[in-house]
N, CA, C and O atoms as a printed pandas DataFrame, in Angstrom:
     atom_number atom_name residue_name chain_id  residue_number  x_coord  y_coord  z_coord
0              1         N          UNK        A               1   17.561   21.818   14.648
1              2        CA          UNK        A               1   17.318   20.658   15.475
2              3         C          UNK        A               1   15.891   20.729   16.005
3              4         O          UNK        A               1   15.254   21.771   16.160
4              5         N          UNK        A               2   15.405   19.309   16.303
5              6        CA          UNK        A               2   13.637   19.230   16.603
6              7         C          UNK        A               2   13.793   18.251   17.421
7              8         O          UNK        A               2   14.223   17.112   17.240
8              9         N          UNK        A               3   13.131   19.165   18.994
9             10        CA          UNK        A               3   13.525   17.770   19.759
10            11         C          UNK        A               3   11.921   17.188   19.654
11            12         O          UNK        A               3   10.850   17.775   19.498
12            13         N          UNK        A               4   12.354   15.451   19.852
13            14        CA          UNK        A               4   11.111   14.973   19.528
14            15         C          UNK        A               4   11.137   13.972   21.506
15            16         O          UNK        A               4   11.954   14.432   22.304
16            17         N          UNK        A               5   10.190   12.692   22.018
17            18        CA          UNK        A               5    9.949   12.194   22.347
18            19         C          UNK        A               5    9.944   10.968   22.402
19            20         O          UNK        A               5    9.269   10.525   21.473
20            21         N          UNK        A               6   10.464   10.002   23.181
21            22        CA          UNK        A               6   10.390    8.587   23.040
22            23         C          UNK        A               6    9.182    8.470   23.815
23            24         O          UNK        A               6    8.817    9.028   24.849
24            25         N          UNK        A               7    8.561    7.468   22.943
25            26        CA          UNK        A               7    7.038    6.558   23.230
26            27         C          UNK        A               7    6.896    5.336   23.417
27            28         O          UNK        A               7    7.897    4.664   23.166
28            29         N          UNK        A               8    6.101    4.860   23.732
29            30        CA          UNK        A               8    5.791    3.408   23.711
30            31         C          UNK        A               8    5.049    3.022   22.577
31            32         O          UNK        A               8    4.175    3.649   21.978
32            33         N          UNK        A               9    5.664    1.556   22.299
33            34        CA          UNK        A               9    5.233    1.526   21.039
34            35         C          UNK        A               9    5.364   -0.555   20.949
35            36         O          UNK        A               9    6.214   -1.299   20.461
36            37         N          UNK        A              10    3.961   -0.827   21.743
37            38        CA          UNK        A              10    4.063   -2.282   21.730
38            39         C          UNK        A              10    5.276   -2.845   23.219
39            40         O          UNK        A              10    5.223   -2.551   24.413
40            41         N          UNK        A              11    5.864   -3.369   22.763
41            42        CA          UNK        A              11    6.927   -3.651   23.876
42            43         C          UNK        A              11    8.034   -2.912   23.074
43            44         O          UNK        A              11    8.795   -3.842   22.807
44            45         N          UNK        A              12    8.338   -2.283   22.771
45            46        CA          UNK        A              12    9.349   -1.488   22.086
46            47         C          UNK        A              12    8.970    0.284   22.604
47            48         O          UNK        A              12    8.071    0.789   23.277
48            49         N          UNK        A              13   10.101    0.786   21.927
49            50        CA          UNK        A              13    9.862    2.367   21.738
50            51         C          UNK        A              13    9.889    3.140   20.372
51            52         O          UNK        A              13   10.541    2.524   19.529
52            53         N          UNK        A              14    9.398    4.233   19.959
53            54        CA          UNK        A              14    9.530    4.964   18.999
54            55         C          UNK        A              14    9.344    6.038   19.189
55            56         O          UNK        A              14    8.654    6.657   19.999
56            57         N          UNK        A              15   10.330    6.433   17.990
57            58        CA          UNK        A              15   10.128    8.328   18.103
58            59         C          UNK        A              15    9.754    8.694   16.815
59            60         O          UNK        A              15   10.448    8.167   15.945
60            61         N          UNK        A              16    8.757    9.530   16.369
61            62        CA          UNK        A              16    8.501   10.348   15.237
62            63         C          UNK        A              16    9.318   10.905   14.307
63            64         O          UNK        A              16    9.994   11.726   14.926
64            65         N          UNK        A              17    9.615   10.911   13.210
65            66        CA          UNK        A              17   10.250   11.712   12.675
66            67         C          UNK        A              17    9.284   12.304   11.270
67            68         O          UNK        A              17    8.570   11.833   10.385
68            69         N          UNK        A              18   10.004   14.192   11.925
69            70        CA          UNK        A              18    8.504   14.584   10.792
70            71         C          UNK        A              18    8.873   14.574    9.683
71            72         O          UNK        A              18    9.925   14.046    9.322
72            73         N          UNK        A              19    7.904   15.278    8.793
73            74        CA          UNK        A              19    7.873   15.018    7.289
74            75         C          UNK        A              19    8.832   15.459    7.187
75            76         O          UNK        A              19    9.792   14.690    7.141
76            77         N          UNK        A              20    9.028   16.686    7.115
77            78        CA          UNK        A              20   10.350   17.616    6.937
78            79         C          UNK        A              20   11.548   16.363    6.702
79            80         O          UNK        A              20   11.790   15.699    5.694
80            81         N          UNK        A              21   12.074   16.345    7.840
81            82        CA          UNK        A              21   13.291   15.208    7.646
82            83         C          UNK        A              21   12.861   13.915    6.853
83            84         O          UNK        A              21   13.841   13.534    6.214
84            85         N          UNK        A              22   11.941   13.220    6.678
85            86        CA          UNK        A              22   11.816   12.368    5.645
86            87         C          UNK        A              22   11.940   12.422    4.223
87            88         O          UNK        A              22   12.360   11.587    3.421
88            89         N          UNK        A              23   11.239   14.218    3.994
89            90        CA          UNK        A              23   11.281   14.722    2.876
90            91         C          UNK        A              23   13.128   14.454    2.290
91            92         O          UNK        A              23   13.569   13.683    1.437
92            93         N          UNK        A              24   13.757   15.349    3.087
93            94        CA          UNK        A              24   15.043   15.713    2.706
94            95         C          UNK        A              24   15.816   14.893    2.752
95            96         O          UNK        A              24   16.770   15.174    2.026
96            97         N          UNK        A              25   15.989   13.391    3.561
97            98        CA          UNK        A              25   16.698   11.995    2.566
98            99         C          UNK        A              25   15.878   11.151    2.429
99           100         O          UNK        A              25   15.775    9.985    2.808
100          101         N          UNK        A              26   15.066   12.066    1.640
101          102        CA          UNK        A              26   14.216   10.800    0.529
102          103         C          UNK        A              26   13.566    9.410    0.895
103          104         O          UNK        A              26   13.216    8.561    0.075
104          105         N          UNK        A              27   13.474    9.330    2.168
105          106        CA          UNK        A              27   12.340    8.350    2.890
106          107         C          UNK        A              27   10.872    8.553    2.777
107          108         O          UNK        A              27   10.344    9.660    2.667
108          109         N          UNK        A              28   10.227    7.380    2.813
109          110        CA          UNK        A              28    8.748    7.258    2.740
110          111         C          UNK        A              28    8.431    6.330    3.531
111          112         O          UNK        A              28    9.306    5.659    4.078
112          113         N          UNK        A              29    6.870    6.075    3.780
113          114        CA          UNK        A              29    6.954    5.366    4.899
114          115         C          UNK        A              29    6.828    3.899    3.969
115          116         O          UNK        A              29    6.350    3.756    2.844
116          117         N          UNK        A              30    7.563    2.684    5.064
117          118        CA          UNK        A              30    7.695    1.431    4.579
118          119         C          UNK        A              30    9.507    1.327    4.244
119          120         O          UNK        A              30   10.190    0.305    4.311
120          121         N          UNK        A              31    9.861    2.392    3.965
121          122        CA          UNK        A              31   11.520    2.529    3.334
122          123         C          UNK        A              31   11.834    1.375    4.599
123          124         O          UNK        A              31   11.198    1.307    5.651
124          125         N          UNK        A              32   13.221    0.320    4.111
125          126        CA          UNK        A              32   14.368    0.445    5.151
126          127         C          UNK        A              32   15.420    1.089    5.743
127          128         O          UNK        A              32   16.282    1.359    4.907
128          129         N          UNK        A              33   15.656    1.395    6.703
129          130        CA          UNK        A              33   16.787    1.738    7.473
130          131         C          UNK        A              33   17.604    0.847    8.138
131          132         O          UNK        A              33   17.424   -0.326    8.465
132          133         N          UNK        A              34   18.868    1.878    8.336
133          134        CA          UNK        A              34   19.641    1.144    9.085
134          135         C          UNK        A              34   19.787    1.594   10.047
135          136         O          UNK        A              34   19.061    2.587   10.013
136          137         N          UNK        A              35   20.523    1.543   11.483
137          138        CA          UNK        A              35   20.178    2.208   12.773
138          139         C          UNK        A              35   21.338    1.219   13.700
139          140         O          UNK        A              35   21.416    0.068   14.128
140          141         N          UNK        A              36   22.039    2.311   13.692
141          142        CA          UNK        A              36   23.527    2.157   14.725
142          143         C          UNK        A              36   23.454    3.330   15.507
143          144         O          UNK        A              36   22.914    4.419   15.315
144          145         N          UNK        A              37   24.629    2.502   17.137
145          146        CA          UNK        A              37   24.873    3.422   18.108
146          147         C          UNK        A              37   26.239    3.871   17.561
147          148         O          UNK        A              37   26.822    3.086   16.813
148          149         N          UNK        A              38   26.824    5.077   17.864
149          150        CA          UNK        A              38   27.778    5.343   17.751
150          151         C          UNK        A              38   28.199    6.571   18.565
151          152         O          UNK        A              38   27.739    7.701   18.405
152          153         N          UNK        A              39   29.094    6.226   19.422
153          154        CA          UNK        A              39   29.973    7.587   20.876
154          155         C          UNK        A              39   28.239    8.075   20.965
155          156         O          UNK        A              39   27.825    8.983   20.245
156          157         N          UNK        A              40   27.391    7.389   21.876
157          158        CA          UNK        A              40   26.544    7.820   22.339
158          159         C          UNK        A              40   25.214    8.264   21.926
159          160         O          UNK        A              40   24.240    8.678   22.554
160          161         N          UNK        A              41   25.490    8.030   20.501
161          162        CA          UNK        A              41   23.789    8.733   19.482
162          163         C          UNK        A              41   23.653    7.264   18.255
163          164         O          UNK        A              41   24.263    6.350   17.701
164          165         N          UNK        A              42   22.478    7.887   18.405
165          166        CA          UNK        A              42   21.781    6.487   17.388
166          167         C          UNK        A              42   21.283    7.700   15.960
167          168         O          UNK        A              42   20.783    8.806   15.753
168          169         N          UNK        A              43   21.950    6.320   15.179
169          170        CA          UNK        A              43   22.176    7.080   13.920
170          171         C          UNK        A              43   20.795    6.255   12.990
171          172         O          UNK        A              43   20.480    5.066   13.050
172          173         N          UNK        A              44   20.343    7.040   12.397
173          174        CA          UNK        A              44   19.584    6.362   11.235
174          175         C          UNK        A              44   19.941    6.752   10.001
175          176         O          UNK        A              44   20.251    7.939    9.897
176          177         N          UNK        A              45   19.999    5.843    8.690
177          178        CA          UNK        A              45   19.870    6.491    7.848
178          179         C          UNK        A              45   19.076    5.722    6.877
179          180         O          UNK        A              45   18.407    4.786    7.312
180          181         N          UNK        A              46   19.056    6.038    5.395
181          182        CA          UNK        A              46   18.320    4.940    4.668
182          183         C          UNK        A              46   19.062    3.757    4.289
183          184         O          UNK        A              46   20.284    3.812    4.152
184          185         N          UNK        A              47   18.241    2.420    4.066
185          186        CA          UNK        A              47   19.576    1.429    3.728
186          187         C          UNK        A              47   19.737    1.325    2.513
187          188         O          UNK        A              47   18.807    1.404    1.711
188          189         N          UNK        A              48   21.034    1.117    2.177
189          190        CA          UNK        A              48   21.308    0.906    0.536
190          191         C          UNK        A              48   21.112   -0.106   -0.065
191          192         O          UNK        A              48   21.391   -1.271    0.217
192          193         N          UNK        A              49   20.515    0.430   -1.099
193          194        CA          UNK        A              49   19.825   -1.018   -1.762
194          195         C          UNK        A              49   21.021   -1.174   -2.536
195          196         O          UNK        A              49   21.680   -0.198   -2.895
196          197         N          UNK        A              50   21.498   -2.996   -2.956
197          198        CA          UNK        A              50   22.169   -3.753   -3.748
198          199         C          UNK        A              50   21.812   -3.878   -5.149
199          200         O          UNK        A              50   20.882   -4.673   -5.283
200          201         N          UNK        A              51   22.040   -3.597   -5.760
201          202        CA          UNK        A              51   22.246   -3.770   -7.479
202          203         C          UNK        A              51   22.589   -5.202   -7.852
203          204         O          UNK        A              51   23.794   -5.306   -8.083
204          205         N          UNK        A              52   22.042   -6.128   -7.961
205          206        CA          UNK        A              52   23.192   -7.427   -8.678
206          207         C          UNK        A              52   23.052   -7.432  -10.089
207          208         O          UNK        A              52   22.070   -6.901  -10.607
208          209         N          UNK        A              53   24.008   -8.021  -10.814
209          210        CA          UNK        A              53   23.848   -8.509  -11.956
210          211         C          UNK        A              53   24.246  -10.116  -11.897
211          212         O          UNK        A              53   24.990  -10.835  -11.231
212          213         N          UNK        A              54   23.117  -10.277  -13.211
213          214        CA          UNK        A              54   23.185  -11.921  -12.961
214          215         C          UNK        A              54   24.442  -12.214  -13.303
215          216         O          UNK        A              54   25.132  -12.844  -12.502
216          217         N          UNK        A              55   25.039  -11.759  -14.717
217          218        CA          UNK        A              55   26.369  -12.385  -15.127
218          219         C          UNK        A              55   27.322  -12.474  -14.520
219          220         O          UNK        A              55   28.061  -13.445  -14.689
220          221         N          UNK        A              56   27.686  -11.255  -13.397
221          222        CA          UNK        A              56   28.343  -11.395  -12.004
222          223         C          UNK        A              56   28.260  -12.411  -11.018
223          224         O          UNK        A              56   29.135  -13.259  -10.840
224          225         N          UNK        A              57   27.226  -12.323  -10.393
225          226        CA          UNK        A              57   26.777  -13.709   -9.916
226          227         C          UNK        A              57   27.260  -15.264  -10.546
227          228         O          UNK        A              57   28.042  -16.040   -9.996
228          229         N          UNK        A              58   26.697  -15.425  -11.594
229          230        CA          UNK        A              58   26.788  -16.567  -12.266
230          231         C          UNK        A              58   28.253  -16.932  -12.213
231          232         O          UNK        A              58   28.574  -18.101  -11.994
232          233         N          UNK        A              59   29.130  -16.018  -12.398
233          234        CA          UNK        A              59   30.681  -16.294  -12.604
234          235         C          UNK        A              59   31.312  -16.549  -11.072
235          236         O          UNK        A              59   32.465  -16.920  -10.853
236          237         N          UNK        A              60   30.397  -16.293  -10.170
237          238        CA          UNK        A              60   31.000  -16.636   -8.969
238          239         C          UNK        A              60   30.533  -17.892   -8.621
239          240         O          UNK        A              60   31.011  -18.246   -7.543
240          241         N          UNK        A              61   29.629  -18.868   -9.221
241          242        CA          UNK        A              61   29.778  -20.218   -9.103
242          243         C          UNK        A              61   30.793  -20.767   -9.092
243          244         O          UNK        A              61   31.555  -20.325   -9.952
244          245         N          UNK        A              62   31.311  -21.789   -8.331
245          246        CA          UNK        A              62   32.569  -22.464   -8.402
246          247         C          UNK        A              62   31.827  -24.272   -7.917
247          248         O          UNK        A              62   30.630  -24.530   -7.791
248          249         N          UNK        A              63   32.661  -24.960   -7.789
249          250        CA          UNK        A              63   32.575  -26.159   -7.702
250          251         C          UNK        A              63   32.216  -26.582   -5.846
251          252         O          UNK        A              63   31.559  -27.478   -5.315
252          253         N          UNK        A              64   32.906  -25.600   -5.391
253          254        CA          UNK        A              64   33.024  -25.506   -4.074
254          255         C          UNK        A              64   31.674  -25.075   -3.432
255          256         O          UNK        A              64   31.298  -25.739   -2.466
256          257         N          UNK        A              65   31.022  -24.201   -3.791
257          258        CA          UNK        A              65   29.781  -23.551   -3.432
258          259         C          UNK        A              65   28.694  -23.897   -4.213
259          260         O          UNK        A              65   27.653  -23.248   -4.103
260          261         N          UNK        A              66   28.786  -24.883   -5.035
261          262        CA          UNK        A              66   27.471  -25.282   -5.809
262          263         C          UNK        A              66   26.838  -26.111   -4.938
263          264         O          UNK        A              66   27.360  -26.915   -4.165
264          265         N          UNK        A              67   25.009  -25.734   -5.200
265          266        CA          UNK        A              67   24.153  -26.734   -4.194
266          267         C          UNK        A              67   24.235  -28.211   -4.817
267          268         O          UNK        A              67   25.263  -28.258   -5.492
268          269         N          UNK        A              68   23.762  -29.055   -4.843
269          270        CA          UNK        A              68   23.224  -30.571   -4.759
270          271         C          UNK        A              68   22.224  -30.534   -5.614
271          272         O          UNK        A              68   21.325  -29.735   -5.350
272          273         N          UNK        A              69   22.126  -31.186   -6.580
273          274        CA          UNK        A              69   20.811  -31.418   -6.945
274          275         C          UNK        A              69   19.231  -31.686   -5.824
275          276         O          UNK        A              69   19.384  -32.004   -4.644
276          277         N          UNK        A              70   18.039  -31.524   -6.339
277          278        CA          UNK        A              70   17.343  -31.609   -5.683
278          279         C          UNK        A              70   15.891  -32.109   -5.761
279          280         O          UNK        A              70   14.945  -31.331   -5.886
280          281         N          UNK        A              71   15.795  -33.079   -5.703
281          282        CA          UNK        A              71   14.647  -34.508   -6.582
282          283         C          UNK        A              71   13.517  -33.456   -5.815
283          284         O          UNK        A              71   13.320  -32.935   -4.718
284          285         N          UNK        A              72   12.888  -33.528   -7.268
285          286        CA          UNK        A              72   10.901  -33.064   -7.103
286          287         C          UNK        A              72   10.128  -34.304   -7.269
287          288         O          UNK        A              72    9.106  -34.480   -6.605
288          289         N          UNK        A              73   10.449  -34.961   -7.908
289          290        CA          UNK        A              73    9.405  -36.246   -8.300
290          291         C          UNK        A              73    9.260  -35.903   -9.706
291          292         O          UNK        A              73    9.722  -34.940  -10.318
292          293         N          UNK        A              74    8.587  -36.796  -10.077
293          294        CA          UNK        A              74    8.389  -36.820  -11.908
294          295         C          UNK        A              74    7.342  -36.156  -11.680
295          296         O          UNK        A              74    6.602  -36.110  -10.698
296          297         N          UNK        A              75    7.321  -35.236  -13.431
297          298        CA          UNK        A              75    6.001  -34.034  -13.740
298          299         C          UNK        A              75    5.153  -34.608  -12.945
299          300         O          UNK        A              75    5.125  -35.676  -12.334
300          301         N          UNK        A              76    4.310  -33.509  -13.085
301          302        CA          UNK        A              76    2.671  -34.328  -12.937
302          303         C          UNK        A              76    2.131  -33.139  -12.987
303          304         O          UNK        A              76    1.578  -32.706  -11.976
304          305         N          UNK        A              77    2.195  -32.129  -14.546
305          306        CA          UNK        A              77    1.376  -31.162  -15.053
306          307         C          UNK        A              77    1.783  -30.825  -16.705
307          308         O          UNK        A              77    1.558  -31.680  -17.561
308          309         N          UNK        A              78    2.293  -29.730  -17.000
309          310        CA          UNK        A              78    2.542  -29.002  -17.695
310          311         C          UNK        A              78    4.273  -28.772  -17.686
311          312         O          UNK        A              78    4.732  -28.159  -18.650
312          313         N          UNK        A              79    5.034  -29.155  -16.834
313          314        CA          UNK        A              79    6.065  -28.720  -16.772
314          315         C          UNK        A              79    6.980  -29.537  -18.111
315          316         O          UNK        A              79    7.337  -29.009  -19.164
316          317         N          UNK        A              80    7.180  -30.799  -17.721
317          318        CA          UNK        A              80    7.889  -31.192  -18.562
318          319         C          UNK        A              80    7.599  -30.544  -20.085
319          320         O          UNK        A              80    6.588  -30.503  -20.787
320          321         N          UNK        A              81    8.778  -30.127  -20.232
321          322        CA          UNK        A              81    8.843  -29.934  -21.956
322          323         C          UNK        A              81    9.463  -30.565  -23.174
323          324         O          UNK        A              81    9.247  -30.095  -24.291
């Protein structure tokens, strides 16, 4: 355990976390996290990134959840093919 410091940080607070622990679950800086209280301690960890596949997706179209069409105006470049 490494005790660290809460700071000021803008109108907010932050605390450091050193390399060491970034190293060992695989964070870098810019990563997302996620960050819950739980019985008294704030938890961080990394957030999990989502996988989609389109063909998955696509099959969850239904009639019910489809958008509206949505008028651009006629070409006026290269588009029309």
């Amino acid at each position: 355990m490494i005790r660290a410091i809460i700071e000021k940080w803008g109108n907010g607070s932050a605390v450091r976390i050193p390399a060491f622990f970034m190293e060992k679950v695989g964070l870098s800086i810019g990563d997302s996290i996620d960050i819950e209280v739980k019985n008294r301690s704030i938890i961080i960890r990394p957030t999990e990134l989502k996988v989609f596949c389109l063909d998955t997706l696509l099959q969850e179209i239904s009639a019910d959840n489809l958008h509206n069409k949505v008028g651009f105006g006629s070409p006026t470049g290269n588009e029309q093919l």
